[in-house]
C-alpha positions as CSV (number, residue, x, y, z in Angstrom):
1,X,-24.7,96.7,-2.7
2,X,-22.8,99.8,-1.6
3,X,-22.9,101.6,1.6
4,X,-26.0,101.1,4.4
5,X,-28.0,100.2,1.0
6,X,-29.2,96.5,2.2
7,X,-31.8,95.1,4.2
8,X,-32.0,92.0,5.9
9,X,-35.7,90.5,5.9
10,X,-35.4,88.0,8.1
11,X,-33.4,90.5,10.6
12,X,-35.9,93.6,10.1
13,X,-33.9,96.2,12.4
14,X,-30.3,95.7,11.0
15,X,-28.5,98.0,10.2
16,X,-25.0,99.5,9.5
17,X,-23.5,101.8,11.9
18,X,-21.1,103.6,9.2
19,X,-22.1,107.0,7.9
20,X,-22.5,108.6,11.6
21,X,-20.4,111.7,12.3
22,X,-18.0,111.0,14.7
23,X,-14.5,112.7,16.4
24,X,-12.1,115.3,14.6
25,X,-14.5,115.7,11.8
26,X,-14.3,112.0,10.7
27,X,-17.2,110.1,10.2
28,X,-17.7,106.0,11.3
29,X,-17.0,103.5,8.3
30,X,-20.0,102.0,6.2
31,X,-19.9,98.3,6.6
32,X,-17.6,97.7,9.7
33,X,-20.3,97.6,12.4
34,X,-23.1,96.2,11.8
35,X,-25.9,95.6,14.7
36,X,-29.2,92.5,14.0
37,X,-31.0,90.7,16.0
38,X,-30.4,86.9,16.3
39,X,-29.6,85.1,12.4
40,X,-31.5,82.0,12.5
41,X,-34.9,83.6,11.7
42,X,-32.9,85.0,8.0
43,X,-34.4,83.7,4.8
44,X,-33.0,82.5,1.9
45,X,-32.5,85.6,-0.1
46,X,-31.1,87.1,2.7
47,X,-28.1,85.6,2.7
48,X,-26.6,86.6,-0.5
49,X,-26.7,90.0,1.2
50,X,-24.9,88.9,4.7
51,X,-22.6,87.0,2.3
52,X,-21.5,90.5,0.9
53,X,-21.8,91.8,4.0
54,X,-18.6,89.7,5.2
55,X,-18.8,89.9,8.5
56,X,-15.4,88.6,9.7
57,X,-16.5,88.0,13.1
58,X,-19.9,87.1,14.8
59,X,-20.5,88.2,18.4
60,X,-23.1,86.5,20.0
61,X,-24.8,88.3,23.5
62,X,-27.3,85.9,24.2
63,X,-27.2,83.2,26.8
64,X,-26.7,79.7,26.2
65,X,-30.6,79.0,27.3
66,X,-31.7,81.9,24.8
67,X,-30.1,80.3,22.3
68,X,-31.3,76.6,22.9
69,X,-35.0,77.8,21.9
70,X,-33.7,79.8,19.2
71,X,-32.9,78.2,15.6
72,X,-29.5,78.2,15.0
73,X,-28.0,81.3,13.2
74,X,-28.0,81.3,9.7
75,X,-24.0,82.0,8.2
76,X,-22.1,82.3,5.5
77,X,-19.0,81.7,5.3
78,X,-16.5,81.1,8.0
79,X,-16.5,84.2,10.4
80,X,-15.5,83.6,14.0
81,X,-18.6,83.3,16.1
82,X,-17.4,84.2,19.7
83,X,-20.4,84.5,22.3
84,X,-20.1,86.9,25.1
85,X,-23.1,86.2,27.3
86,X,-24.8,89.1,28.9
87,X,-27.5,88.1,31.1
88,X,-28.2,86.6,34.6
89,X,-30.5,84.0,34.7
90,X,-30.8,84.5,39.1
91,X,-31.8,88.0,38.6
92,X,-35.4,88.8,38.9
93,X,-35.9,91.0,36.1
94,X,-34.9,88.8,33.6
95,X,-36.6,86.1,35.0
96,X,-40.2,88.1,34.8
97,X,-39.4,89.9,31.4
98,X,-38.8,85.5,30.5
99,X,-41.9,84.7,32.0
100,X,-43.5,87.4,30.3
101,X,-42.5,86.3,26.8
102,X,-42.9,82.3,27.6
103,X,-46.2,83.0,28.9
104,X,-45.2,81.2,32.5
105,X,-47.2,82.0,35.8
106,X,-46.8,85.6,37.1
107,X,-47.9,85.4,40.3
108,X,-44.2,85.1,41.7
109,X,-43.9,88.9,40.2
110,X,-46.4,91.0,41.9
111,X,-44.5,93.7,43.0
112,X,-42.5,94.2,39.5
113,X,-46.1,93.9,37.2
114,X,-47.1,96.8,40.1
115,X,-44.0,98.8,38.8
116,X,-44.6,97.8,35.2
117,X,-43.0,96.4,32.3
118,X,-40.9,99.9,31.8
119,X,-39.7,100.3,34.6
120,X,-38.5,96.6,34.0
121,X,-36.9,97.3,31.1
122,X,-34.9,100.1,32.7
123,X,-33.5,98.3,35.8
124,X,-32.2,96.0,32.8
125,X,-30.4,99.2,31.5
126,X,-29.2,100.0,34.8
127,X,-27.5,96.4,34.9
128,X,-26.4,96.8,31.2
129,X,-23.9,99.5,33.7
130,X,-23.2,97.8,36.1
131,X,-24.1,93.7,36.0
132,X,-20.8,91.5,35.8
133,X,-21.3,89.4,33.1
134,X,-22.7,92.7,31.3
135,X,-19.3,94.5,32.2
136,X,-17.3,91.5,31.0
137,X,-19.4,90.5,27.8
138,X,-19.2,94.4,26.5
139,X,-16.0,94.9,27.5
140,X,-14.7,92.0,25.4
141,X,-16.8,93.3,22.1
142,X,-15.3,96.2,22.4
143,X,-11.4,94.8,22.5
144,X,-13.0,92.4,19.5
145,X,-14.0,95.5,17.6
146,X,-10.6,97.6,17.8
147,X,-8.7,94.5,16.3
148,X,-8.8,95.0,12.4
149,X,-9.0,91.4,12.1
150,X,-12.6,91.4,13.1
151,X,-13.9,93.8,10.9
152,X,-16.2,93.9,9.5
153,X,-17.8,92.6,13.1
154,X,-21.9,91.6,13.5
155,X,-23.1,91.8,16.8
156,X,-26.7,90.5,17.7
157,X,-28.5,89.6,20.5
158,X,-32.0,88.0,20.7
159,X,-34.5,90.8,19.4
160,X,-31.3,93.4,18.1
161,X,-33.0,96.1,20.3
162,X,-31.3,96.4,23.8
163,X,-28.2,94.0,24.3
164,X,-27.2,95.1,20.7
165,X,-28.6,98.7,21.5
166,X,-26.1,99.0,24.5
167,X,-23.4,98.0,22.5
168,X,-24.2,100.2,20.0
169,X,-23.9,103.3,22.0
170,X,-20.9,102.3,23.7
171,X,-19.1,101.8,20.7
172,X,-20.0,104.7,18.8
173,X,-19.3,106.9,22.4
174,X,-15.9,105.8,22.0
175,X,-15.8,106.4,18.5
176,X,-17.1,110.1,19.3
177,X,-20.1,110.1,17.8
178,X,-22.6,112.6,19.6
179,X,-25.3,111.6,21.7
180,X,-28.3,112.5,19.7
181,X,-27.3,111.2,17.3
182,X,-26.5,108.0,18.7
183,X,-30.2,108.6,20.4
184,X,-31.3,108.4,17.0
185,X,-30.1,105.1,15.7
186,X,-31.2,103.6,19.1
187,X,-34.7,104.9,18.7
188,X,-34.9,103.6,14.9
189,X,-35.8,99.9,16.0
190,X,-39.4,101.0,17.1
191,X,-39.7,102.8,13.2
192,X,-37.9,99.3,11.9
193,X,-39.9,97.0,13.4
194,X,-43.5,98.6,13.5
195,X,-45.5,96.1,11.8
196,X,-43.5,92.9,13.0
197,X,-43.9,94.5,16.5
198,X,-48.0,94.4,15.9
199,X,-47.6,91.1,14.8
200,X,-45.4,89.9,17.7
201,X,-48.4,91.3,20.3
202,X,-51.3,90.1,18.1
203,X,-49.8,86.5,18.7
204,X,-49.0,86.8,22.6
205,X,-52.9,87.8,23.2
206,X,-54.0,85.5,20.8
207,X,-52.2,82.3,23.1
208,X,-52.6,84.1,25.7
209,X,-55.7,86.1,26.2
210,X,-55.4,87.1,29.7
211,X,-52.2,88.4,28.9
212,X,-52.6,92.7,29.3
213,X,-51.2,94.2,25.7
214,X,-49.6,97.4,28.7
215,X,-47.5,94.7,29.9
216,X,-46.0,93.0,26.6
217,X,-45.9,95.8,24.6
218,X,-43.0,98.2,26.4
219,X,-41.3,94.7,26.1
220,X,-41.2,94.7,22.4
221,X,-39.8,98.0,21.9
222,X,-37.3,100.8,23.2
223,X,-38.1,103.8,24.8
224,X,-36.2,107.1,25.6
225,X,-36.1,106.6,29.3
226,X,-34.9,102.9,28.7
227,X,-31.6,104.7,27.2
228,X,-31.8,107.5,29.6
229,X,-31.3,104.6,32.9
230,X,-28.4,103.7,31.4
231,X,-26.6,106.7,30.8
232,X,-27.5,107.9,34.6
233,X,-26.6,104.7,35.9
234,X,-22.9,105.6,34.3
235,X,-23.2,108.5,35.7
236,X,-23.8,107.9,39.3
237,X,-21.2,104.7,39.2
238,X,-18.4,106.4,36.9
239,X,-19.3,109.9,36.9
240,X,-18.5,109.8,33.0
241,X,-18.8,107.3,30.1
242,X,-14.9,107.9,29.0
243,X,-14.4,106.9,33.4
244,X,-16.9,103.5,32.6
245,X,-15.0,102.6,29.5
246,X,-11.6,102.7,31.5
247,X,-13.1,101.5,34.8
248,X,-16.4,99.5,33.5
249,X,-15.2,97.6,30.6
250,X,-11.4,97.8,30.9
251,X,-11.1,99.3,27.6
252,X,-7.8,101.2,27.8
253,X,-7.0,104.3,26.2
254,X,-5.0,102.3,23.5
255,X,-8.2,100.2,22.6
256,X,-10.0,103.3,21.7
257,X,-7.3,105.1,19.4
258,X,-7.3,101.4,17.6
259,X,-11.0,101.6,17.5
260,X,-11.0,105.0,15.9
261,X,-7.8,104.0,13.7
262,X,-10.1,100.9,12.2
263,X,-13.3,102.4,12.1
264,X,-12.9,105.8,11.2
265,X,-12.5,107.7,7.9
């Protein structure tokens, strides 16, 4: 199994970050980061290939109560599993979007199903910027990911698509990777995950038949303007993403010459 030639069944959007151009030329390491959604869904012959995988260290970005209705992860090995929380269960969008996918009563959430499930998603984004425990929790992969004792280092979320997405782009900004090109990867979860995705909504109607496919379905995937929140979010806060690494996340300027030293060829 050599370079980003693997798939994880179990985890249809994984994926290795190596291969991406990045600063002075270089290019981003094949098998160092590597971005799923949550483990515990992986099947058996999946785990041969996260055993070659290696992953030194696990981050986890879901919340204790995400991961109570979850089945565990599946590991091999012994990599350190450290969970960095980053959500807010008192904050009303993520306590729709949950409602949304638990199939709870609505009714509490007339004004944000008026404003609709993308515009939803990208107030998550703007937290992603700006939300403590989303300051802290990426902050803290990112210090993770710059110690060669981590690497190779798995991060994963519950779906892979937005906590993990975030991440994503903030680690490869730092490594110097361009923006479309981080754009790119971002994007490749809706390509990833097209029939699971259509699978996913099928079921939701199915329990739930009153349940409107417009409002689900922006939930399942990732849009352009999700991404684009974000990024003006930094922006208006930092007034650049190097100012929201320093400020934001408290990732000094020594952090990121370890990051490109590690990850970096």
């Amino acid at each position: 199994m050599a370079g980003r030639d693997w798939v994880l069944v179990g985890a249809p959007n994984a994926r290795d970050l190596g291969g991406l151009p990045a600063a002075d030329g270089r290019r981003v390491r094949a098998r160092r980061l590597i971005r799923t959604a949550a483990l515990g869904r992986l099947s058996d012959d999946d785990l041969p290939v996260l055993g070659q995988l290696a992953p030194a260290c696990v981050v986890d970005l879901r919340h204790e109560t995400e991961q109570a209705v979850a089945p565990p992860d599946r590991l091999v090995g012994q990599p350190r599993v450290v969970h960095l929380p980053v959500y807010d269960p008192a904050h009303p969008v993520f306590t729709y979007v949950s409602a949304v996918l638990l199939g709870h009563d609505l009714g509490a959430y007339d004004e944000l199903a008026r404003e609709g499930m993308p515009a939803a998603m990208a107030a998550i984004y703007r937290w992603f910027v700006t939300g403590e425990s989303a300051r802290a929790g990426f902050g803290a992969a990112v210090r993770l990911a710059a110690d060669g004792a981590n690497l190779p280092l798995l991060f994963h979320c519950s779906a892979g698509k937005d906590r993990t997405g975030w991440l994503s782009v903030v680690l490869l900004t730092a490594l110097g990777v361009d923006e479309a090109a981080i754009r790119a990867d971002y994007l490749r979860h809706n390509e990833l995950t097209e029939s699971l995705r259509e699978v996913l909504l099928a079921g939701m109607t199915r329990q739930r038949p009153d349940l409107d496919p417009a409002i689900a379905g922006p939930l399942l995937g990732v849009r352009p303007e999700y991404l684009d929140a974000a990024y003006d979010e930094v922006r208006r806060v930092h007034g650049s993403f190097g100012a929201y690494l320093r400020d934001g996340l408290g990732v000094t300027d020594g952090t990121v010459a370890a990051l490109r030293a590690n990850l970096l060829e």
